[in-house]
N, CA, C and O atoms as a GROMACS GRO file, in nm:
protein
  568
    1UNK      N    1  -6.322   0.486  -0.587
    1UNK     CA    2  -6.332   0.397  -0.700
    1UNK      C    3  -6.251   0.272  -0.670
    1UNK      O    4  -6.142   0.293  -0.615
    2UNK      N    5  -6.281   0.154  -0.692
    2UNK     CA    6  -6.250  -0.019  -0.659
    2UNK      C    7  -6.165   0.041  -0.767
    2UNK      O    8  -6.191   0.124  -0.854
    3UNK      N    9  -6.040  -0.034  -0.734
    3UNK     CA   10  -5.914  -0.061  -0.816
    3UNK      C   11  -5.947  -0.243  -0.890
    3UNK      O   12  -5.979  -0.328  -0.806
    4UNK      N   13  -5.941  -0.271  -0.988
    4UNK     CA   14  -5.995  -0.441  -1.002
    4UNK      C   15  -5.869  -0.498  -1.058
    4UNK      O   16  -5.818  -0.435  -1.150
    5UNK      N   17  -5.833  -0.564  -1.034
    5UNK     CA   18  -5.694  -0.683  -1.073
    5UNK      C   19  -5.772  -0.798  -1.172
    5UNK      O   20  -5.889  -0.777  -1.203
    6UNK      N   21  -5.712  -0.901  -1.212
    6UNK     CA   22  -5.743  -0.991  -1.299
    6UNK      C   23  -5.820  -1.068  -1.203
    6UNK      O   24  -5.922  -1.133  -1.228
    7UNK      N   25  -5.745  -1.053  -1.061
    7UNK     CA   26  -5.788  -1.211  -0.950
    7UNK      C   27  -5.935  -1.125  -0.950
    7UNK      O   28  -6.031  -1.182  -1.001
    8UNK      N   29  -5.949  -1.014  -0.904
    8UNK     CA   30  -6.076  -0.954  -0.844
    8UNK      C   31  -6.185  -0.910  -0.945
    8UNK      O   32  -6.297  -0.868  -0.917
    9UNK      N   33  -6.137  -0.923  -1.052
    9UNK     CA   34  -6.233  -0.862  -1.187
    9UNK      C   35  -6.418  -0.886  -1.184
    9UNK      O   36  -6.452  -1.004  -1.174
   10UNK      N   37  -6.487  -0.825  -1.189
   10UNK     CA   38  -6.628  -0.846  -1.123
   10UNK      C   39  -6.667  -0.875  -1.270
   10UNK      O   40  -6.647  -0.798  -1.364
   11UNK      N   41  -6.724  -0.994  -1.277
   11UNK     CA   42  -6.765  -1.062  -1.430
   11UNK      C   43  -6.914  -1.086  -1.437
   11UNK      O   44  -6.956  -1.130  -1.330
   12UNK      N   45  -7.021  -1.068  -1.546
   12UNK     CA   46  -7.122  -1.085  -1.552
   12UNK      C   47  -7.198  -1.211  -1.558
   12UNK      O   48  -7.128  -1.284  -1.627
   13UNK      N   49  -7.292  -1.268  -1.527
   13UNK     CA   50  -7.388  -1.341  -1.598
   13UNK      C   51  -7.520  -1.342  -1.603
   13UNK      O   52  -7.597  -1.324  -1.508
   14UNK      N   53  -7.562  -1.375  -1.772
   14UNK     CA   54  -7.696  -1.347  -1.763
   14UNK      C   55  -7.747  -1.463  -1.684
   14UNK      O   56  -7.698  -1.568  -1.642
   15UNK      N   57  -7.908  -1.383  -1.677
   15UNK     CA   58  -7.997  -1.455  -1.576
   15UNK      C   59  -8.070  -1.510  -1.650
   15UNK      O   60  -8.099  -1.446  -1.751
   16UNK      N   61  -8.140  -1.674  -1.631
   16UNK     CA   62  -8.228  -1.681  -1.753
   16UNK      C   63  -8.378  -1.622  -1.693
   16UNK      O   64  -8.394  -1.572  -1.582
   17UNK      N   65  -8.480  -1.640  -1.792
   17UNK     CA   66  -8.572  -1.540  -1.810
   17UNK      C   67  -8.699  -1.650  -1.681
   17UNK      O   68  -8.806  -1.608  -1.636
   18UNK      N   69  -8.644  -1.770  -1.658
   18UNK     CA   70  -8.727  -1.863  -1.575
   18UNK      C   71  -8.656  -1.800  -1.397
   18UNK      O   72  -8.717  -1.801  -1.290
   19UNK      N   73  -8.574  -1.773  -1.412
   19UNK     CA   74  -8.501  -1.689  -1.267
   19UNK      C   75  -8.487  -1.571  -1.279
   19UNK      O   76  -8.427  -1.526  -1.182
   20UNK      N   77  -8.517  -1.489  -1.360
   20UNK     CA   78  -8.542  -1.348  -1.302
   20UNK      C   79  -8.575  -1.289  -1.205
   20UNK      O   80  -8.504  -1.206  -1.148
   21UNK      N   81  -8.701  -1.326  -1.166
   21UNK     CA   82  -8.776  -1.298  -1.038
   21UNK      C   83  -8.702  -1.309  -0.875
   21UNK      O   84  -8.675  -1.228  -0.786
   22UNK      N   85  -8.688  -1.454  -0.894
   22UNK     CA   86  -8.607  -1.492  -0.772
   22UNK      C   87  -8.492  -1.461  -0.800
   22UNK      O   88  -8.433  -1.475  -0.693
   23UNK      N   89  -8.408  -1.422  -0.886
   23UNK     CA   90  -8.243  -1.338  -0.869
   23UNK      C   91  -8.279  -1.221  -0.832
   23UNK      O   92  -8.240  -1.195  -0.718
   24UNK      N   93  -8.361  -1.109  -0.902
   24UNK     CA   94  -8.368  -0.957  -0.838
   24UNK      C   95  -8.408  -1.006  -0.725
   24UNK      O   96  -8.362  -0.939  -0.633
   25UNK      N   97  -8.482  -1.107  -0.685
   25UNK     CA   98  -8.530  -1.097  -0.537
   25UNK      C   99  -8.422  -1.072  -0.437
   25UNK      O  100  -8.393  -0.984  -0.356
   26UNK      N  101  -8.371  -1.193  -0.480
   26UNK     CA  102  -8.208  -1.206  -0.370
   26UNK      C  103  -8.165  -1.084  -0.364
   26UNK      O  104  -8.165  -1.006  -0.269
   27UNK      N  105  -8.126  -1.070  -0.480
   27UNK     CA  106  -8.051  -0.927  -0.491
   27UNK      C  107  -8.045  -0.811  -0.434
   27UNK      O  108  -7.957  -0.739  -0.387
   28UNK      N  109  -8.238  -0.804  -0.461
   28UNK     CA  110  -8.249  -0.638  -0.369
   28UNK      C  111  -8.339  -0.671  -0.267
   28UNK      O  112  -8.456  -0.641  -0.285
   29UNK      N  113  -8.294  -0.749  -0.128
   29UNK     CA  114  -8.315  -0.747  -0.025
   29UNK      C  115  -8.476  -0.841   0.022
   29UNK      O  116  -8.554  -0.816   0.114
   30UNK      N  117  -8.479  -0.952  -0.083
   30UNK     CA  118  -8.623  -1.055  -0.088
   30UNK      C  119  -8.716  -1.032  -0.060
   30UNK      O  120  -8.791  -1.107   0.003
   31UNK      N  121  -8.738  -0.938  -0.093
   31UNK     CA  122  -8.834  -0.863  -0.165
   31UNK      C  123  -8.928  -0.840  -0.292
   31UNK      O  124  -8.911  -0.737  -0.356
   32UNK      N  125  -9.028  -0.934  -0.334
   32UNK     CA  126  -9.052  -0.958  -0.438
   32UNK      C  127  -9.050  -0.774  -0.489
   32UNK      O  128  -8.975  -0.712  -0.564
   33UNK      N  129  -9.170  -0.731  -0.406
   33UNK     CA  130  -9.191  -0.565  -0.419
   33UNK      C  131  -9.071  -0.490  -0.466
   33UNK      O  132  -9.097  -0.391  -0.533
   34UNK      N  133  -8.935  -0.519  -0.442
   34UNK     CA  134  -8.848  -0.425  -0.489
   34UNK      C  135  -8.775  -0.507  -0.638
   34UNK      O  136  -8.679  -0.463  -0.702
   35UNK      N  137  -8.829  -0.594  -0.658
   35UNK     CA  138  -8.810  -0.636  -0.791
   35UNK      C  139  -8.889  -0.595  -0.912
   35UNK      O  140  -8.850  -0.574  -1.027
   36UNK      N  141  -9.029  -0.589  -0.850
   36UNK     CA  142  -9.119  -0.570  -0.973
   36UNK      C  143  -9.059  -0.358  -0.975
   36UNK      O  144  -9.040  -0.302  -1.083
   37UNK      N  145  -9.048  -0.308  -0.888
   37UNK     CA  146  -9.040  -0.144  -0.867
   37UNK      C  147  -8.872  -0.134  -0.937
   37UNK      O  148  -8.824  -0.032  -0.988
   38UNK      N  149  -8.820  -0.237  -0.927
   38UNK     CA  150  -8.623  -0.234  -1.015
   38UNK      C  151  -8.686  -0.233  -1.163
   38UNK      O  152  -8.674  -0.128  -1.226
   39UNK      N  153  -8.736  -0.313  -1.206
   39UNK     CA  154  -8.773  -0.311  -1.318
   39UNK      C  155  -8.891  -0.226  -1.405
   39UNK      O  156  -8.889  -0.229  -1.528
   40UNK      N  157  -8.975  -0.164  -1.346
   40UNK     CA  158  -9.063  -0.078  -1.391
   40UNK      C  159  -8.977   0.000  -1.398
   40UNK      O  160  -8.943   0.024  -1.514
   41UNK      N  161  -8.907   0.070  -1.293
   41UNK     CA  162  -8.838   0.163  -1.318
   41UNK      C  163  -8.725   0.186  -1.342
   41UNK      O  164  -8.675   0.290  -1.298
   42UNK      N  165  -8.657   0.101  -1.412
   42UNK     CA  166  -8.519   0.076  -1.481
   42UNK      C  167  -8.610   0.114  -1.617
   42UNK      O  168  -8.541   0.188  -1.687
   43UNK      N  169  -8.716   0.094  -1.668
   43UNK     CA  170  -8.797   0.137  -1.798
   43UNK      C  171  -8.796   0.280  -1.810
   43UNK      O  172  -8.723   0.350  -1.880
   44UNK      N  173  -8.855   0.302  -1.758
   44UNK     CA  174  -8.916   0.440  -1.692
   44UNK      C  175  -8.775   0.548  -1.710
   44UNK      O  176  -8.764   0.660  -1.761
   45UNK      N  177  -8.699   0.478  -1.658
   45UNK     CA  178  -8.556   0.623  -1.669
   45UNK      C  179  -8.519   0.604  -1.836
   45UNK      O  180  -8.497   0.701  -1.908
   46UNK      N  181  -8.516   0.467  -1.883
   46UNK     CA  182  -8.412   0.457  -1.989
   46UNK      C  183  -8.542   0.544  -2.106
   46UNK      O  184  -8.514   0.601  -2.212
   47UNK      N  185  -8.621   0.535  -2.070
   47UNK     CA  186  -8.765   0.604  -2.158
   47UNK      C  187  -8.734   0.811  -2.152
   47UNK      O  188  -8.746   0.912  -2.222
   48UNK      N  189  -8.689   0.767  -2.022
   48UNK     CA  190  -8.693   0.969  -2.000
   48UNK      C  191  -8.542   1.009  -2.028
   48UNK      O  192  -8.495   1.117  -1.991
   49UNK      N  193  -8.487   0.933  -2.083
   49UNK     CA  194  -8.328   0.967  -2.075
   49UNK      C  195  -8.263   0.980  -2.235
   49UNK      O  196  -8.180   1.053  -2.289
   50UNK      N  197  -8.384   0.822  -2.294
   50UNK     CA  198  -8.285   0.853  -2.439
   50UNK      C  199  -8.461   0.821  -2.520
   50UNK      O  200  -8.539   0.728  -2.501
   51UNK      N  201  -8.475   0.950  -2.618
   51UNK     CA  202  -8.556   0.965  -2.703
   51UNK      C  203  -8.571   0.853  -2.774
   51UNK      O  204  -8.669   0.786  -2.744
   52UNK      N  205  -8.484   0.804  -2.881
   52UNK     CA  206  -8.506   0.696  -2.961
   52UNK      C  207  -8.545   0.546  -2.910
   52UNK      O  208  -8.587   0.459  -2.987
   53UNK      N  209  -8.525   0.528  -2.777
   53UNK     CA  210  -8.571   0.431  -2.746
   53UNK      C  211  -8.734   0.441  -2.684
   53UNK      O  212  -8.784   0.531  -2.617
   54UNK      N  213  -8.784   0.336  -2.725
   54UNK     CA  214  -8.919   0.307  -2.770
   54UNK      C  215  -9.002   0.145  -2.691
   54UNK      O  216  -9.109   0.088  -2.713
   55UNK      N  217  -8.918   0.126  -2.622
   55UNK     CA  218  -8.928  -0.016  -2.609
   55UNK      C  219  -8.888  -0.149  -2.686
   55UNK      O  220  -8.870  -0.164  -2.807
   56UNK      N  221  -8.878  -0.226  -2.598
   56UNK     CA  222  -8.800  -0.374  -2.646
   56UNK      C  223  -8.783  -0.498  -2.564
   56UNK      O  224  -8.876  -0.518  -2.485
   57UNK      N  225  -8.711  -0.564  -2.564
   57UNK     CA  226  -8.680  -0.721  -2.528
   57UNK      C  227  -8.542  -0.604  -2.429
   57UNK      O  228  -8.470  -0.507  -2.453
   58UNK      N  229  -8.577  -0.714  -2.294
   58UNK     CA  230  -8.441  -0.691  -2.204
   58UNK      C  231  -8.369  -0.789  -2.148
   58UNK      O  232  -8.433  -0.888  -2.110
   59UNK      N  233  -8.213  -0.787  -2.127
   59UNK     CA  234  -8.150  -0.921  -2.037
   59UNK      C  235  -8.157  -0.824  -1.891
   59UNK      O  236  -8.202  -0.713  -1.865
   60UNK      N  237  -8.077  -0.946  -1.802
   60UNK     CA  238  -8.104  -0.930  -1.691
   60UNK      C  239  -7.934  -1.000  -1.633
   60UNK      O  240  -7.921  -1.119  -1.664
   61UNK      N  241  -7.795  -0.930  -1.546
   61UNK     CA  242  -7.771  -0.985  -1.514
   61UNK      C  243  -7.712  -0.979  -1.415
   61UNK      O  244  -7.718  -0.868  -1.363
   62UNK      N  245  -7.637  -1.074  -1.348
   62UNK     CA  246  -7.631  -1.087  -1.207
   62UNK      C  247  -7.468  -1.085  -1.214
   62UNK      O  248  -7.409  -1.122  -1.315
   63UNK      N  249  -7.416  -1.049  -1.125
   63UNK     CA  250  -7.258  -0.990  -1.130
   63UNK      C  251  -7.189  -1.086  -1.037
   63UNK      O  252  -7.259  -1.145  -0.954
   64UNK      N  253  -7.067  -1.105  -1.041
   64UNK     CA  254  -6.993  -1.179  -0.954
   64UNK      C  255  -7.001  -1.117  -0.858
   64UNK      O  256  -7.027  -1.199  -0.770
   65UNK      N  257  -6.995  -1.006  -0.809
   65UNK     CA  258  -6.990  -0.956  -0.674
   65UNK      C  259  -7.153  -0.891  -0.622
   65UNK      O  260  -7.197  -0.779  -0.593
   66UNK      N  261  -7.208  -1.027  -0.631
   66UNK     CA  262  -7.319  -1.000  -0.619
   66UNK      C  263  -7.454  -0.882  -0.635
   66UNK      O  264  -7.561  -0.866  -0.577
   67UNK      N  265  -7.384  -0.817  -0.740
   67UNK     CA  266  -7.490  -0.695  -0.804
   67UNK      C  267  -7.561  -0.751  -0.903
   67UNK      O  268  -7.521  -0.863  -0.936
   68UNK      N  269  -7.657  -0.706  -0.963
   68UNK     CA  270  -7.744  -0.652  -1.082
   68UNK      C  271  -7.797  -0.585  -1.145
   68UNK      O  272  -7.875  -0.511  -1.085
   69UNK      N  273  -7.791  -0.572  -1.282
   69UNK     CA  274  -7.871  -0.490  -1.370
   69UNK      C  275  -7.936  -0.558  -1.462
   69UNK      O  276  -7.954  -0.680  -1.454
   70UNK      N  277  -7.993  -0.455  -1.596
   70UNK     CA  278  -8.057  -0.482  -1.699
   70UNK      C  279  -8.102  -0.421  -1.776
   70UNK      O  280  -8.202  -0.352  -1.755
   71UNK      N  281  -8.025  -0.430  -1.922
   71UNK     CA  282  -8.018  -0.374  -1.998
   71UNK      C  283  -8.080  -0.429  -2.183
   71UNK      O  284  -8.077  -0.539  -2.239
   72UNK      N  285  -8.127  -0.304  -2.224
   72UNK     CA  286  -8.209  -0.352  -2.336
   72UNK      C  287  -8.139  -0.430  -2.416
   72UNK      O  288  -8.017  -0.428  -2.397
   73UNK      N  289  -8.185  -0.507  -2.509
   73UNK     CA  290  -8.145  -0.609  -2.619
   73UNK      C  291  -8.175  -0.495  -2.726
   73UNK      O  292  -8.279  -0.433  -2.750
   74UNK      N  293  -8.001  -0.485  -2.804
   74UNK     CA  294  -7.993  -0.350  -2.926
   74UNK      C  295  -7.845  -0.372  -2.965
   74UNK      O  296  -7.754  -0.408  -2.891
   75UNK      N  297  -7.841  -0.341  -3.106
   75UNK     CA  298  -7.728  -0.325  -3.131
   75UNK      C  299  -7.671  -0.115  -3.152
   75UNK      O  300  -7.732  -0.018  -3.107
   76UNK      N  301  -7.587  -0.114  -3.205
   76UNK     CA  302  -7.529   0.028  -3.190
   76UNK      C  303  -7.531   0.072  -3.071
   76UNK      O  304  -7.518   0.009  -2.966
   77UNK      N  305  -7.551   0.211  -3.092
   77UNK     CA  306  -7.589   0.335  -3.002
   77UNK      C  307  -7.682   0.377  -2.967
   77UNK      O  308  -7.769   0.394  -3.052
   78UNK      N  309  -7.708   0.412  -2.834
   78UNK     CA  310  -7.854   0.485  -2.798
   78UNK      C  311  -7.801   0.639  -2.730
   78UNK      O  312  -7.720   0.623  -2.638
   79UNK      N  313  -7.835   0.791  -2.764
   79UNK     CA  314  -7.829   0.866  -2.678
   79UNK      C  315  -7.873   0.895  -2.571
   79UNK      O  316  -7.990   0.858  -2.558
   80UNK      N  317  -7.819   0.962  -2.458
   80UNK     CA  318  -7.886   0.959  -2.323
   80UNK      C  319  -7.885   1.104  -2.313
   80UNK      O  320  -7.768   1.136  -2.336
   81UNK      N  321  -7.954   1.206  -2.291
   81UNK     CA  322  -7.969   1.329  -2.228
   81UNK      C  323  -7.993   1.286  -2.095
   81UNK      O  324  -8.058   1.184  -2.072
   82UNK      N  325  -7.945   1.357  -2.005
   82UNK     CA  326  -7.979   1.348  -1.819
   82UNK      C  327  -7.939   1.512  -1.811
   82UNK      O  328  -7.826   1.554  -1.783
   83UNK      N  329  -8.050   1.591  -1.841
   83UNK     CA  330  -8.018   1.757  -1.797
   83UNK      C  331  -7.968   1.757  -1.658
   83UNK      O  332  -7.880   1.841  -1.638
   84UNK      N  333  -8.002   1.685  -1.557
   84UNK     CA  334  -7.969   1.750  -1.401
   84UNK      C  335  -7.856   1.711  -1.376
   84UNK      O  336  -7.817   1.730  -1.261
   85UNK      N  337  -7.744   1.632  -1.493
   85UNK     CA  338  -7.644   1.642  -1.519
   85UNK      C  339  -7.525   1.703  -1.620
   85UNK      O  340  -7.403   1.695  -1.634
   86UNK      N  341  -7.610   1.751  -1.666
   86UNK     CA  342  -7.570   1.805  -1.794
   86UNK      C  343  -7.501   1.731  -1.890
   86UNK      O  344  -7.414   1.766  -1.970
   87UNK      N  345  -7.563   1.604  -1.864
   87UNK     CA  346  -7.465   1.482  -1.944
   87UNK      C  347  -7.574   1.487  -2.118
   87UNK      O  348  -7.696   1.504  -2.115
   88UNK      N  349  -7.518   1.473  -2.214
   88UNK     CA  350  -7.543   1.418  -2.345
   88UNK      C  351  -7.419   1.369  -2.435
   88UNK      O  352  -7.326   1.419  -2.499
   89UNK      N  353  -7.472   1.243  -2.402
   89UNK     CA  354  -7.400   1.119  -2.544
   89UNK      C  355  -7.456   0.972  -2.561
   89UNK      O  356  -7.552   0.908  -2.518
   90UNK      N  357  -7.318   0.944  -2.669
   90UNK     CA  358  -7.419   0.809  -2.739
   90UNK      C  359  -7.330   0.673  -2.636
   90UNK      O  360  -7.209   0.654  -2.621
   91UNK      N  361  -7.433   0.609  -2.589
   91UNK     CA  362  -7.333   0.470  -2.541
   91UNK      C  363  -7.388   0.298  -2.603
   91UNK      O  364  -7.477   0.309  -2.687
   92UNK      N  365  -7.368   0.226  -2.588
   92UNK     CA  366  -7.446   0.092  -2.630
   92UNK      C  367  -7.536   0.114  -2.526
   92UNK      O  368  -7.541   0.194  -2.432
   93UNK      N  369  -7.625   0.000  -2.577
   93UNK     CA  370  -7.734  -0.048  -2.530
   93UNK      C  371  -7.663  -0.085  -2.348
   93UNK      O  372  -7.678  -0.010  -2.252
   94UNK      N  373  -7.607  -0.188  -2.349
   94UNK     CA  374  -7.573  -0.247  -2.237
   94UNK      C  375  -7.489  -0.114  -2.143
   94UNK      O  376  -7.460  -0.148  -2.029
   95UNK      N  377  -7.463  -0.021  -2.168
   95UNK     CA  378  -7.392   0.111  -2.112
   95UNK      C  379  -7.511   0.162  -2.071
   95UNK      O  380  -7.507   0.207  -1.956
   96UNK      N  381  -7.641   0.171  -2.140
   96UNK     CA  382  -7.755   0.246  -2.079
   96UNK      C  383  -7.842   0.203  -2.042
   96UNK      O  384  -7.948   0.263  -2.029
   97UNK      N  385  -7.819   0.068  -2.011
   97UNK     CA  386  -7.908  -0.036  -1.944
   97UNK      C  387  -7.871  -0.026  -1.778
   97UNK      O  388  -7.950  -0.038  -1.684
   98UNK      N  389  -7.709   0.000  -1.770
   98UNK     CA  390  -7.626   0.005  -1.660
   98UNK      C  391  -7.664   0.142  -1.578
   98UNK      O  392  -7.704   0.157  -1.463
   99UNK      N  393  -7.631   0.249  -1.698
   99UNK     CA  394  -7.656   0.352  -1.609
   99UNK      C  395  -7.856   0.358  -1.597
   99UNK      O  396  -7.897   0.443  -1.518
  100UNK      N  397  -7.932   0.300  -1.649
  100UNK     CA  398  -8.070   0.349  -1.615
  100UNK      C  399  -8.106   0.263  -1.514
  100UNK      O  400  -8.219   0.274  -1.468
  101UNK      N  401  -8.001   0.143  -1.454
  101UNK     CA  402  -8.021   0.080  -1.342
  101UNK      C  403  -7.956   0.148  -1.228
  101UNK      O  404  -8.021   0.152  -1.123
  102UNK      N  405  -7.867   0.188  -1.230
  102UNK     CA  406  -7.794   0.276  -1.119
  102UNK      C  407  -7.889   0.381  -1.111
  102UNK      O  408  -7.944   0.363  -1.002
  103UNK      N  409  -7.926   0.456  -1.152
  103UNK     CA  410  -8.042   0.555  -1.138
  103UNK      C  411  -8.163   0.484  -1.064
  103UNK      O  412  -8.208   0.533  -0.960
  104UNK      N  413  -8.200   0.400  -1.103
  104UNK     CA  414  -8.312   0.303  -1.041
  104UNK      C  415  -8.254   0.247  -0.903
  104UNK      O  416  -8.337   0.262  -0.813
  105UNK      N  417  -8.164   0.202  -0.870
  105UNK     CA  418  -8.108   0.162  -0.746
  105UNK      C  419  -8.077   0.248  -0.671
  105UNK      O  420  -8.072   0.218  -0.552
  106UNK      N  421  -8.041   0.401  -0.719
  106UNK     CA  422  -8.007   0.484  -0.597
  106UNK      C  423  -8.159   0.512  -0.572
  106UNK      O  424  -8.201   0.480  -0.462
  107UNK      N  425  -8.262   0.579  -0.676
  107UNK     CA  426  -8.392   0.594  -0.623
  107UNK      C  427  -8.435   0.482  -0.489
  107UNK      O  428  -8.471   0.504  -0.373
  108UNK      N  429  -8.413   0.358  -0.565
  108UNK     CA  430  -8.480   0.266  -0.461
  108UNK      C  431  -8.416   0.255  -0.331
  108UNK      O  432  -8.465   0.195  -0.235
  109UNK      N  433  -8.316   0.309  -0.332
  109UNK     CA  434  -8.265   0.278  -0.197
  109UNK      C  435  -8.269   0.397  -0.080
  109UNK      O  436  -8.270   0.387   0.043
  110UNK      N  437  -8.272   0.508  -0.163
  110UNK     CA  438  -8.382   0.588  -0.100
  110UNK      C  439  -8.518   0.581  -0.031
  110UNK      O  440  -8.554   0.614   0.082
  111UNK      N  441  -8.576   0.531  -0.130
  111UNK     CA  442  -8.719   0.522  -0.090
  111UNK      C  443  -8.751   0.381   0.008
  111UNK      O  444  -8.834   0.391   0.099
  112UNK      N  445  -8.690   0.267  -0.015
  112UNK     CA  446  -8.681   0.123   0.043
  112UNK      C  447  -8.634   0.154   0.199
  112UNK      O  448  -8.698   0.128   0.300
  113UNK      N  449  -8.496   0.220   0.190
  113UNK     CA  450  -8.425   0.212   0.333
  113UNK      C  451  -8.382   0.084   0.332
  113UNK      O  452  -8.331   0.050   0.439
  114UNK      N  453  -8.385   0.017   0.264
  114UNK     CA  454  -8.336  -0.100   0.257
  114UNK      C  455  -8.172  -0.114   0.208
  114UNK      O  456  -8.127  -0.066   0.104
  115UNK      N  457  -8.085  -0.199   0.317
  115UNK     CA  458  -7.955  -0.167   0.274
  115UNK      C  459  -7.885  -0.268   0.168
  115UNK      O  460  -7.790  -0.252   0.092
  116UNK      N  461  -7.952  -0.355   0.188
  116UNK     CA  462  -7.903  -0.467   0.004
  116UNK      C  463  -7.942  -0.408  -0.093
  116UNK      O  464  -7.869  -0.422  -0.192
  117UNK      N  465  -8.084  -0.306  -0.114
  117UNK     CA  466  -8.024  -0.214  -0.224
  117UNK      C  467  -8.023  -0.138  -0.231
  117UNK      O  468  -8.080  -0.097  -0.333
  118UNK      N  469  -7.962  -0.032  -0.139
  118UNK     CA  470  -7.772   0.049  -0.147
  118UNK      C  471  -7.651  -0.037  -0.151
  118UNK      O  472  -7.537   0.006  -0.164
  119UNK      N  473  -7.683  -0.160  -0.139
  119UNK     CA  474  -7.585  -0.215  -0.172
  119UNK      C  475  -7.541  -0.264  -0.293
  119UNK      O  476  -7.421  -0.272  -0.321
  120UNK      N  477  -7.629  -0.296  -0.364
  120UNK     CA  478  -7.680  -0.314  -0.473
  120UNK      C  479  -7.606  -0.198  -0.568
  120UNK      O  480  -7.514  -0.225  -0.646
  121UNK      N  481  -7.666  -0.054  -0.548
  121UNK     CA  482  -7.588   0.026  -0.604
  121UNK      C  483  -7.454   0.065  -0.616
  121UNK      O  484  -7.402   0.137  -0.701
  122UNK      N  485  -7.408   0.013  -0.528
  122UNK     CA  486  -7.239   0.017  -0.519
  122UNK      C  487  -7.141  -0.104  -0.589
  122UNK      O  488  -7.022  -0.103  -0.621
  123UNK      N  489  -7.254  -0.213  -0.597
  123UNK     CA  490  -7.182  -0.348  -0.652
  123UNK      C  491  -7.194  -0.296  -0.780
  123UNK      O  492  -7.086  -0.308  -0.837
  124UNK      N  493  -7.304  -0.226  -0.872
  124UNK     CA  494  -7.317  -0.232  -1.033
  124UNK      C  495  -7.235  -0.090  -0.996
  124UNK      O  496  -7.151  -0.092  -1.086
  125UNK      N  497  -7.212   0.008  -0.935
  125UNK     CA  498  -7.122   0.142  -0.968
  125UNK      C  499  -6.951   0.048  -0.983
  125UNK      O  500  -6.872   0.059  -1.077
  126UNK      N  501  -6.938  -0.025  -0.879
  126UNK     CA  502  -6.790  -0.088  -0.887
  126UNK      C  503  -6.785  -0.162  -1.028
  126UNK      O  504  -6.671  -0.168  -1.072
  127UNK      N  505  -6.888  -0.222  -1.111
  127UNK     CA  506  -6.872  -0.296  -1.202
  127UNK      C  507  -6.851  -0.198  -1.347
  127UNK      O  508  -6.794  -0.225  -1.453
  128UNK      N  509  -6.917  -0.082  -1.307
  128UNK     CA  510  -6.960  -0.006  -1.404
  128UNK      C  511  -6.833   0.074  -1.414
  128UNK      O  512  -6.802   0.137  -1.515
  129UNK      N  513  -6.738   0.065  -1.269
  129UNK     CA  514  -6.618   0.147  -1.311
  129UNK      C  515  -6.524   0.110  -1.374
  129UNK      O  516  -6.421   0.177  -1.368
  130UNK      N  517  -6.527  -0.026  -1.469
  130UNK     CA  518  -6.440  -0.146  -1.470
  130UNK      C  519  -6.500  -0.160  -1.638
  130UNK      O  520  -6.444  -0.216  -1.733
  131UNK      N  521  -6.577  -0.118  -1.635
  131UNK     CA  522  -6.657  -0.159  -1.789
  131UNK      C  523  -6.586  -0.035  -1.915
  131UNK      O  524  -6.546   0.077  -1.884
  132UNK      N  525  -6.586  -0.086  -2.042
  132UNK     CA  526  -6.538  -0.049  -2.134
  132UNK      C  527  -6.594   0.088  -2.140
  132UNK      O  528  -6.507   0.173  -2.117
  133UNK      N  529  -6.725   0.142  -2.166
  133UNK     CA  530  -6.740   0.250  -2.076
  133UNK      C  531  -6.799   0.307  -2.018
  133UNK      O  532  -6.915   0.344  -2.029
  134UNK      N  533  -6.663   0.334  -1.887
  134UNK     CA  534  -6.673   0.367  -1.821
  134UNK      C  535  -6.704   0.520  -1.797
  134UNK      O  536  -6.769   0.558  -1.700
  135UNK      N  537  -6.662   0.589  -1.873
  135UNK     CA  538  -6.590   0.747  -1.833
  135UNK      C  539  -6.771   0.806  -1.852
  135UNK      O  540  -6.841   0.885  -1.789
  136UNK      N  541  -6.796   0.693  -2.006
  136UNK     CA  542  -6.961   0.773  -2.038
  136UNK      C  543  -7.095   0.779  -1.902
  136UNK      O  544  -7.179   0.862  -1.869
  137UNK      N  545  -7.051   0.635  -1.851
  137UNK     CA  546  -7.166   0.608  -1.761
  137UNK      C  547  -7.147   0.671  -1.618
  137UNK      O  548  -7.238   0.702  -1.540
  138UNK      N  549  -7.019   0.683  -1.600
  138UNK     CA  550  -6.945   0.763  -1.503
  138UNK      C  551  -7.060   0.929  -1.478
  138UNK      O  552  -7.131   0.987  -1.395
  139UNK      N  553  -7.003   0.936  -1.628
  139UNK     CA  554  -7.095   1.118  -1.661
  139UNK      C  555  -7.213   1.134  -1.659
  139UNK      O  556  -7.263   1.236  -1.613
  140UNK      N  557  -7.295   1.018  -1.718
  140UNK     CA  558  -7.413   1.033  -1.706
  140UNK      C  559  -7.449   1.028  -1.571
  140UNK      O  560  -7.527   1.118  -1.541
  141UNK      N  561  -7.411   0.933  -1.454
  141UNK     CA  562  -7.467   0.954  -1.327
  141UNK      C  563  -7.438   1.031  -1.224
  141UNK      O  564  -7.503   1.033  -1.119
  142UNK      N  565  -7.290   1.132  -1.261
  142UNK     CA  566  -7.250   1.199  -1.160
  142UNK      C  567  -7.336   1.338  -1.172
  142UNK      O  568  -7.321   1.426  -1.087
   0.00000   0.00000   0.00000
C-alpha cells in the first residue's frame, strides 16, 4: 500500500465529456478498443454488483498520477454485493464507480496483456487507498 504525504497526494480531475475518448485512450495504452471495452464494462460490473442501480449519467476522471476511472452521477448510497468476495455494503456513488473500475481494469489487463492497463490498475488501487473510503472499496475488491 503507497503511503501518500500532502507533497504526493494523488488528486482527481474530471474529464470533460468532448475528451473522454482520447483521455481513456492515453490512459489504457492508445487504444481506442480498450476504451470503448473500460467502459462497457465498468457498466456491466456496477449492474452485477449493486441491484438498485439501473442506469444513469457518468463522470469520467483522470488522476494525477496518471490513472482513471468512472463513476455514476448519484447522490447517497448504492449497495454492492460481490459474493466471490463475500463483500456486502453501502458506499457512494463515486466509491462504486472506483471499485467497478478496478474490477474492469484488472479484467482488462488480463485479457489485453497490455501493461498501461495493469498499470492503470495500480494507479486507481493507489488512489483508492487514499480515498475517504477506503477500507469499503478495499473489501469489495480483495
Amino acid at each position: 500500500m503507497s503511503t501518500l504525504t500532502s507533497e504526493n497526494r494523488i488528486t482527481r480531475t474530471l474529464i470533460q465529456p468532448d475528451d473522454v475518448g482520447s483521455t481513456l485512450s492515453q490512459y489504457l495504452g492508445g487504444k481506442p478498443a480498450h476504451s470503448i471495452l473500460f467502459v462497457i464494462n465498468t457498466f456491466r460490473q456496477l449492474n452485477s454488483y449493486a441491484d438498485a442501480y439501473h442506469g444513469g449519467q457518468w463522470q469520467f476522471f483522470a488522476l494525477s498520477n496518471r490513472g482513471v476511472y468512472m463513476a455514476p452521477i448519484g447522490e447517497g448510497q448504492l449497495t454492492l454485493e460481490v459474493p466471490s468476495n463475500h463483500f456486502t455494503g453501502s458506499m457512494s456513488f463515486d466509491a462504486a464507480g472506483i471499485v467497478a473500475s478496478l474490477f474492469t481494469l484488472n479484467m482488462l489487463a488480463w485479457k489485453t496483456n497490455n501493461d498501461d492497463v495493469g498499470e492503470s490498475f495500480y494507479r486507481l488501487r493507489d488512489f483508492a487507498c487514499a480515498h475517504a473510503e477506503a477500507s469499503s472499496i478495499l473489501s469489495a475488491i480483495d
